[in-house]
C-alpha positions as CSV (number, residue, x, y, z in Angstrom):
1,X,0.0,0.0,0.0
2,X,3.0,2.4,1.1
3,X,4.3,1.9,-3.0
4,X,0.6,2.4,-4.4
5,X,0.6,5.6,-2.4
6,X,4.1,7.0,-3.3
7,X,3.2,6.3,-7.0
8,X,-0.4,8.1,-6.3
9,X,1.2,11.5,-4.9
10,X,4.2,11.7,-7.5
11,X,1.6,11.8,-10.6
12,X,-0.4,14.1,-8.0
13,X,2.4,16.6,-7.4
14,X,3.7,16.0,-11.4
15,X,-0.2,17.2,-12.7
16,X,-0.1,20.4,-10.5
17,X,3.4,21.4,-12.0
18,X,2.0,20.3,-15.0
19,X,-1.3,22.4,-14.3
20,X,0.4,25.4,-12.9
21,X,2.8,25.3,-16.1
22,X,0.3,25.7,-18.5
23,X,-1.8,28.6,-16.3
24,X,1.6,30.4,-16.7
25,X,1.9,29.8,-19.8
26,X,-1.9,31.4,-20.6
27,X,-1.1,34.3,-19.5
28,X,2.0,34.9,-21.2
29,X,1.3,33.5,-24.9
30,X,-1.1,35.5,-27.3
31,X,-2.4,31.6,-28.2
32,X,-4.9,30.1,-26.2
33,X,-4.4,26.9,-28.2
34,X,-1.3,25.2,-27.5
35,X,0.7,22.5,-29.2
36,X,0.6,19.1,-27.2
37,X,2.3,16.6,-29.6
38,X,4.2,17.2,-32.5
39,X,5.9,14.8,-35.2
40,X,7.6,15.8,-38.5
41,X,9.9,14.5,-40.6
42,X,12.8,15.9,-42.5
43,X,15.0,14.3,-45.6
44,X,18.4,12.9,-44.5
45,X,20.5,15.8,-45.7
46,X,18.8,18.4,-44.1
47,X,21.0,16.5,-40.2
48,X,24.2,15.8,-42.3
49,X,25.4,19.3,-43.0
50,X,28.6,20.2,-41.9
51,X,28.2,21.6,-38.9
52,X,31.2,20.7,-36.9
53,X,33.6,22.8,-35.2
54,X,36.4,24.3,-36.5
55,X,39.9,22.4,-35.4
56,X,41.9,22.3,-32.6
57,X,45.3,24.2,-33.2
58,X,47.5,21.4,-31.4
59,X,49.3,24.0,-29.6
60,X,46.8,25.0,-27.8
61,X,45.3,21.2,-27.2
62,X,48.5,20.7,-25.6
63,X,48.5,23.6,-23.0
64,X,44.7,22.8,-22.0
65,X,44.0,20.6,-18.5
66,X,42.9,17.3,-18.4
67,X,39.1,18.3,-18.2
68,X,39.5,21.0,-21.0
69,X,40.7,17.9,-23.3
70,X,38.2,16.0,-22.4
71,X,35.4,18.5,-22.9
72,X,36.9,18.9,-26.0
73,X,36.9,14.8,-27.2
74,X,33.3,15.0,-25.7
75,X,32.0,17.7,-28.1
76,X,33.4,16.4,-31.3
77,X,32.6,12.6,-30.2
78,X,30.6,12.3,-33.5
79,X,32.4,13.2,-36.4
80,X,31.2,13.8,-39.8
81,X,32.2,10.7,-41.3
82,X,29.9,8.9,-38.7
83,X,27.2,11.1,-39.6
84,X,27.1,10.6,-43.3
85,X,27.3,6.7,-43.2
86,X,25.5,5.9,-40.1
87,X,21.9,6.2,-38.8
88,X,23.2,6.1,-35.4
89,X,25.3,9.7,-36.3
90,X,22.0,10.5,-38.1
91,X,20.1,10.2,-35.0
92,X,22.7,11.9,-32.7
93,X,23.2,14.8,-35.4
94,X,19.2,15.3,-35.4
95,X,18.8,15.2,-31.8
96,X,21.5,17.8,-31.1
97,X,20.0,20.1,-33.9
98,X,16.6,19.4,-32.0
99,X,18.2,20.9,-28.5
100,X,19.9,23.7,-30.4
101,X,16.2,24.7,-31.6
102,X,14.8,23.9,-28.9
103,X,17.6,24.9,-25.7
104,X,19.6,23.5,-23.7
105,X,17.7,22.3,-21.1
106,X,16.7,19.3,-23.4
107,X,19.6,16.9,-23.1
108,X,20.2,14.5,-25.8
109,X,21.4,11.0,-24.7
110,X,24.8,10.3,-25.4
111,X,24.1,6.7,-26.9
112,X,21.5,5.4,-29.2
113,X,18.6,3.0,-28.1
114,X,17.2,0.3,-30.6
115,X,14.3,2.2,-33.1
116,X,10.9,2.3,-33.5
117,X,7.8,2.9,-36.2
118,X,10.3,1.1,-38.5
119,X,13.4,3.3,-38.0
120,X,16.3,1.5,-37.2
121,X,17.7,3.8,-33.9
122,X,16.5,6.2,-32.0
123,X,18.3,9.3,-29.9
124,X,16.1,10.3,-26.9
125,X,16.0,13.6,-25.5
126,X,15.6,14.1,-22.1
127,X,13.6,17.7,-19.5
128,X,15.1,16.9,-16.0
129,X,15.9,13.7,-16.5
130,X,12.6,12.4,-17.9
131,X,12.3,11.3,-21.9
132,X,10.5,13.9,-23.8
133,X,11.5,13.1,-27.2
134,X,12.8,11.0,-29.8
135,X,15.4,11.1,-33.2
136,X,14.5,8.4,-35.4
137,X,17.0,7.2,-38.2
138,X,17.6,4.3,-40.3
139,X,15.1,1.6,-42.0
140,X,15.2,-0.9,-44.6
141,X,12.9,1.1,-46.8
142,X,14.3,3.5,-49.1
143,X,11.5,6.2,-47.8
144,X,12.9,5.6,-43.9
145,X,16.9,5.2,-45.1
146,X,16.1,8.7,-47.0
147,X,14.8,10.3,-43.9
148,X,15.1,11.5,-40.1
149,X,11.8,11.7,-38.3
150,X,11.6,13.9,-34.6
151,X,8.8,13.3,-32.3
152,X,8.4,15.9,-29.3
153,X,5.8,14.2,-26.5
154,X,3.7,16.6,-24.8
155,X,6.0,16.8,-22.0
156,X,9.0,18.3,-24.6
157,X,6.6,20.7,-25.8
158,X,4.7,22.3,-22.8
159,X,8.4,23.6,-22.1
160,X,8.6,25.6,-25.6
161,X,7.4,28.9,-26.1
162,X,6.1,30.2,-29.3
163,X,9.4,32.2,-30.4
164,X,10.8,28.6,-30.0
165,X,8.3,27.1,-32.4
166,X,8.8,30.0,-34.8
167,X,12.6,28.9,-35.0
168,X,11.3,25.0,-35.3
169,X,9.3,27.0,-38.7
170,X,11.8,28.4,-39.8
171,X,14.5,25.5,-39.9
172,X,11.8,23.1,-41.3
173,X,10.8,25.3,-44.0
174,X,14.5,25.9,-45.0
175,X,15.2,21.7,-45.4
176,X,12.1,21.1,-46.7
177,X,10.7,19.2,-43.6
178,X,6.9,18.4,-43.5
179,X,4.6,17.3,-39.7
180,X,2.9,13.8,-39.8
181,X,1.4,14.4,-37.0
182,X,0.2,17.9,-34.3
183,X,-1.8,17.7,-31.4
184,X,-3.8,21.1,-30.7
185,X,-5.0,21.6,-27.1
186,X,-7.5,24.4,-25.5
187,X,-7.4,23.8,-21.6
188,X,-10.4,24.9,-19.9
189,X,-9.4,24.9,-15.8
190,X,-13.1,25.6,-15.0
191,X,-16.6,25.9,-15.8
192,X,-16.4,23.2,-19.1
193,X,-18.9,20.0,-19.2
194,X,-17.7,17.2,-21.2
195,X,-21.1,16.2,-21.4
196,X,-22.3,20.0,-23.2
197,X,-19.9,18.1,-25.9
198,X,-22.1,15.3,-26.1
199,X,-24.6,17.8,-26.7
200,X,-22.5,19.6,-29.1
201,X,-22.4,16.3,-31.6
202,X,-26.1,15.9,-31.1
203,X,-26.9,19.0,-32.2
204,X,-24.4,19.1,-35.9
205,X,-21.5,21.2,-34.0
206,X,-19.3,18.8,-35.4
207,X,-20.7,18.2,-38.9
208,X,-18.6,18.7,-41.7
209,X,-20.5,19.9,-45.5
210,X,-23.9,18.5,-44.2
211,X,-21.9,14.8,-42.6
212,X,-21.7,13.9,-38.9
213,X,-18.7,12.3,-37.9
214,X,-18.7,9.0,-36.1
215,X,-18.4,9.5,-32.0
216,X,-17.3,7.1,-29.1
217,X,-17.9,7.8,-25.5
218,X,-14.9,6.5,-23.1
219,X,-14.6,6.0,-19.2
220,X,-17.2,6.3,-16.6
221,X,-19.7,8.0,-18.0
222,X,-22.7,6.1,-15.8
223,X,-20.4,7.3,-12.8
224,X,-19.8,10.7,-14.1
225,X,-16.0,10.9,-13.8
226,X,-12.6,9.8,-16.2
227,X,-15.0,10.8,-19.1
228,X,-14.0,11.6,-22.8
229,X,-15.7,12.2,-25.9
230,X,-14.0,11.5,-28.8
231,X,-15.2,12.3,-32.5
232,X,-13.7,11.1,-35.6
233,X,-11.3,8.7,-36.7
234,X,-7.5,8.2,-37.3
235,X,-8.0,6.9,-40.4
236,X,-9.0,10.1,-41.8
237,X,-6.3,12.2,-40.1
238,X,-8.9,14.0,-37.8
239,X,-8.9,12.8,-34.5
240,X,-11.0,15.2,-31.9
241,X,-11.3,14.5,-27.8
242,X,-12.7,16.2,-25.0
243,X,-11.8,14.8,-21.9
244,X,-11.9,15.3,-18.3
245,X,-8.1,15.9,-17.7
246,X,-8.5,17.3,-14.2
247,X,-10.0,13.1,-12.8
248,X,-6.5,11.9,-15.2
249,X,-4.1,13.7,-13.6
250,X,-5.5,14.0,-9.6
251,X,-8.0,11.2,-9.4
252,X,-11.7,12.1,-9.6
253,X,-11.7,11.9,-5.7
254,X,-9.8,15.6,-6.4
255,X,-13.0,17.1,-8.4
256,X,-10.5,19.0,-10.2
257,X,-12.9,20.4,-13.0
258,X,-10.1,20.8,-15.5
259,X,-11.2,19.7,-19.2
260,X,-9.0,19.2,-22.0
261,X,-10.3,20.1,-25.9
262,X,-7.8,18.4,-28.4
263,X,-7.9,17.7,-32.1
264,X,-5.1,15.8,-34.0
265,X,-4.0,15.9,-37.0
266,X,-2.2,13.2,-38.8
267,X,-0.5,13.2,-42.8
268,X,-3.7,10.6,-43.4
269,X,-5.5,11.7,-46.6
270,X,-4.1,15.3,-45.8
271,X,-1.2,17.8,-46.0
272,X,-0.6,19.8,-42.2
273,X,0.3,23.3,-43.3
274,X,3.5,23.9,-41.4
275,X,2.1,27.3,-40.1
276,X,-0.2,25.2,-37.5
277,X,3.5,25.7,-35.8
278,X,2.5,29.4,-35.6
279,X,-1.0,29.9,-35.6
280,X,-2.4,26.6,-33.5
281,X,-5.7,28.9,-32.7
282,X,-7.1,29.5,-36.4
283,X,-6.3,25.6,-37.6
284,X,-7.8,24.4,-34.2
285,X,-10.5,26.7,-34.9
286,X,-11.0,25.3,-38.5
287,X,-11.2,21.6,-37.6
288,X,-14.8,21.4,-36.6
289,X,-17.9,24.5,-36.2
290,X,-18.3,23.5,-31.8
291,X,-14.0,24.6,-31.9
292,X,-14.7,27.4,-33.7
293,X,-16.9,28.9,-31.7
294,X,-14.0,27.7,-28.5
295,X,-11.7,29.1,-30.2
296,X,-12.9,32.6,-30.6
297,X,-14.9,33.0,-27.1
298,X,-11.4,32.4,-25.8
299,X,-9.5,34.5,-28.3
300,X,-11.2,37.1,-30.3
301,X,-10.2,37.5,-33.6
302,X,-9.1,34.3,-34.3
303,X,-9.1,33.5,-38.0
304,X,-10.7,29.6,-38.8
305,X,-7.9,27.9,-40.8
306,X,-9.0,24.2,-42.1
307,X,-6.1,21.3,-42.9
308,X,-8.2,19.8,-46.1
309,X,-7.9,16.1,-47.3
310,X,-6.3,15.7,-50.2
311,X,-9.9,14.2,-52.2
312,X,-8.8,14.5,-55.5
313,X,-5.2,12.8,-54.5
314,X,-6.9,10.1,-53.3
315,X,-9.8,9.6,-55.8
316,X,-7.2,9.4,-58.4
317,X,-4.8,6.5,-56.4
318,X,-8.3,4.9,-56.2
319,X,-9.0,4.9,-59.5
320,X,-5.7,3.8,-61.0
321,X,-6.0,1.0,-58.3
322,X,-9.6,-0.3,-59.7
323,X,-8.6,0.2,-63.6
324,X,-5.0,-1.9,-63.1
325,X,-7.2,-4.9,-61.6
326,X,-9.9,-4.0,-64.4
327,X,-7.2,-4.0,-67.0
328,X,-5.3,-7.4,-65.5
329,X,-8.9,-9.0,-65.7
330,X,-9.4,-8.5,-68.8
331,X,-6.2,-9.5,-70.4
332,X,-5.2,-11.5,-68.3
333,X,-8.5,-13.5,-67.2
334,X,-11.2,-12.7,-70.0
335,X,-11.2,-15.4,-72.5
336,X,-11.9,-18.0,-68.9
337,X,-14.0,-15.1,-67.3
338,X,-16.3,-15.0,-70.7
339,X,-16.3,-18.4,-71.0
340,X,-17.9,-19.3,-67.6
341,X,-19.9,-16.5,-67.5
342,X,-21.6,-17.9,-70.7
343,X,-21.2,-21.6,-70.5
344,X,-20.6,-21.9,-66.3
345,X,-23.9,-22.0,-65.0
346,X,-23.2,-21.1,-61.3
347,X,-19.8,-21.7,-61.0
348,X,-19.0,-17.8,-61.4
349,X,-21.3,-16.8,-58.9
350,X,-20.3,-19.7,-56.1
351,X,-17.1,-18.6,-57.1
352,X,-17.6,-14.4,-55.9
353,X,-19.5,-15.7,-53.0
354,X,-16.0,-18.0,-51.7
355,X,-14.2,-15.3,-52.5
356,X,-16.4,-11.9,-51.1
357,X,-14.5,-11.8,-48.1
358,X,-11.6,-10.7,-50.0
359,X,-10.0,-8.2,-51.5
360,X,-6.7,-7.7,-54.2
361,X,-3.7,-6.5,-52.9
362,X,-4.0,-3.9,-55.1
363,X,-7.0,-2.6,-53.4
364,X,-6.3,-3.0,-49.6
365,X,-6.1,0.1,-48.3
366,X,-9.1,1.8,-49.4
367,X,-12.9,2.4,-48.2
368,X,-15.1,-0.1,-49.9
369,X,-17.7,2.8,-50.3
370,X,-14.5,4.7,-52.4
371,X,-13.7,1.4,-54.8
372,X,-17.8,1.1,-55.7
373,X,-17.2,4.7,-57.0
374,X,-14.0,4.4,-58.9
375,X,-15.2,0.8,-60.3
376,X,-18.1,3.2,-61.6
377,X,-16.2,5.4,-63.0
378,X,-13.8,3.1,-65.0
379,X,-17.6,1.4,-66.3
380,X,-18.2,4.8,-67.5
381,X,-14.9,5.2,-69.6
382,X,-15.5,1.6,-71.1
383,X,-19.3,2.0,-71.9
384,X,-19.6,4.4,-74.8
385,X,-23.4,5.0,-73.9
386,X,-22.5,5.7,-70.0
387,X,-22.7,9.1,-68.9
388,X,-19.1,9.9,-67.7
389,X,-18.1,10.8,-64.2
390,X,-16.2,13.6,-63.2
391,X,-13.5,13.5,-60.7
392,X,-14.4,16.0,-57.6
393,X,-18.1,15.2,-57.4
């Protein structure tokens, strides 16, 4: 019981400096809507540029104290050789760029750790000795090999102020650098209902050119505590949750009325504008009409920025997918496919029933409502008499 209790009053005492962080932070920042999670990648070269120091005139080497020397061997541990053909220089090249953006109270490890989401190592950066980030590098796949990916936790970036992020801009729009994922957050310490929410989704607050998004309700709702209410889904890239952040981080024995609004963003079917780094108000605001209205009771003048889907992008993968298995079938399969149609009697259709589970490879991937349209379409370019079909309708 003694342990249960110790673990109890550390992740008490961590969600009031957590709490009492972001209150300062509210008053400071001309944003109400702060950044919670962030992930973007860069292309290899943007870590590999020289950026060593200079060298060390011997002389001088030679007249410096043990310590000095070894301050010295410490700094230029990784040299560029180990940089260009390693991911594990890679990785520590990116995550001492990341504490040079971000300060020096981030502290990058000095060794690499084994990878993750595919990437073959990983540098961790550490706030007071707790992780807070991670410098991916390295995969079998020429897209990873080609690439260094950075992902700040919420606990890197509640510590980074907006002329921080505006450096974080700049240096990504410089390499070329694009976010796969952003995590927008409006903390509301009092008077908030996750329940009005509910309400909200009831009501169309969330309903996007006449659709209403799917909703799931998590936690103790029949209880009334350790609620959230989630809309959307990740497959789409649009991820919204209100939640009651106060019964996360105190228990709900506290009452702490603290609730959390967040919306996330992920490169799913979409492009995340890089000036969300900037401006996380007006793309919070633009995500859905209930954080729009937020968004500007909290700050006035707050200008609705929406993160699109890439429709047309998609339509067009979908319908190069269904006209490669339309064109296969019908070299490679019509003269049988004709001939049991015709003379088979029902082996065709016991055939589509074994098989209706199933989908080609070529077509995983996609929403079965999105392949009935494109198959559609591709009927209409091979049936003189069809009416065609337009991409964007």
């Amino acid at each position: 019981m003694t342990g249960q209790s110790r673990v109890t009053e550390t992740a008490v005492l961590s969600g009031k400096k957590i709490k009492w962080t972001l209150e300062q932070a509210r008053g400071q920042y001309a944003d109400v809507v702060r950044i919670d999670w962030l992930r973007f990648t860069v292309p290899l070269d943007a870590v590999l540029r020289p950026q060593f120091p200079p060298p060390v005139d011997p002389e001088q080497l030679a007249a410096a104290s043990r310590s000095e020397r070894e301050l010295v061997r410490d700094i230029r541990a990784v040299d560029a050789s180990e940089c260009v053909n390693s991911p594990v220089g890679a990785a520590i090249h990116g995550a001492a760029i990341l504490r040079d953006l971000l300060g020096s109270v981030f502290v990058p490890d000095p060794e690499c750790e084994r990878g993750m989401d595919f990437y073959e190592v990983r540098c961790s950066l550490r706030y007071e000795g707790e992780t807070v980030a991670h410098v991916l590098a390295g995969g079998k796949s020429h897209a990873q090999a080609s690439t260094v990916h950075f992902n700040l936790h919420g606990k890197a970036t509640l510590h980074v102020t907006p002329d921080i992020w505006a450096r974080v801009y700049a240096w990504l729009s410089e390499v070329g650098g694009w976010i796969t994922r952003v995590d927008l957050a409006l903390d509301a310490f009092e008077g908030a209902d996750v329940c009005a929410v509910r309400d909200e989704w009831l009501s169309g607050g969330f309903d996007v050119r006449g659709k209403r998004p799917s909703q799931r309700e998590i936690g103790s709702w029949t209880s009334g505590h350790s609620r959230t209410f989630e809309v959307g889904q990740r497959q789409t890239g649009k991820v919204f949750r209100a939640y009651e952040k106060g019964d996360q981080l105190f228990g709900h024995e506290a009452n702490d009325p603290w609730v959390r609004y967040e919306v996330e963003f992920r490169s799913t079917s979409r492009i995340i504008d890089i000036d969300v780094l900037t401006r996380p108000t007006d793309f919070f605001a633009g995500a859905y009409p209930f954080l729009e209205r937020l968004a500007k009771e909290a700050q006035p003048g707050t200008q609705s920025e929406r993160i699109p889907t890439f429709r047309k992008v998609l339509d067009k993968c979908e319908h190069a997918a269904v006209s490669r298995v339309v064109r296969w079938l019908s070299r490679t399969a019509g003269p049988a496919l004709a001939r049991v149609f015709w003379d088979g009697g029902e082996i065709l259709a016991a055939i589509v029933e074994k098989q209706s589970d199933r989908a080609p490879a070529r077509l995983q991937g996609f929403a079965r409502e999105n392949i009935k349209r494109a198959f559609e379409k591709v009927e209409a370019l091979m049936i003189p008499d069809a009416t065609p079909l337009n991409y964007g309708t």
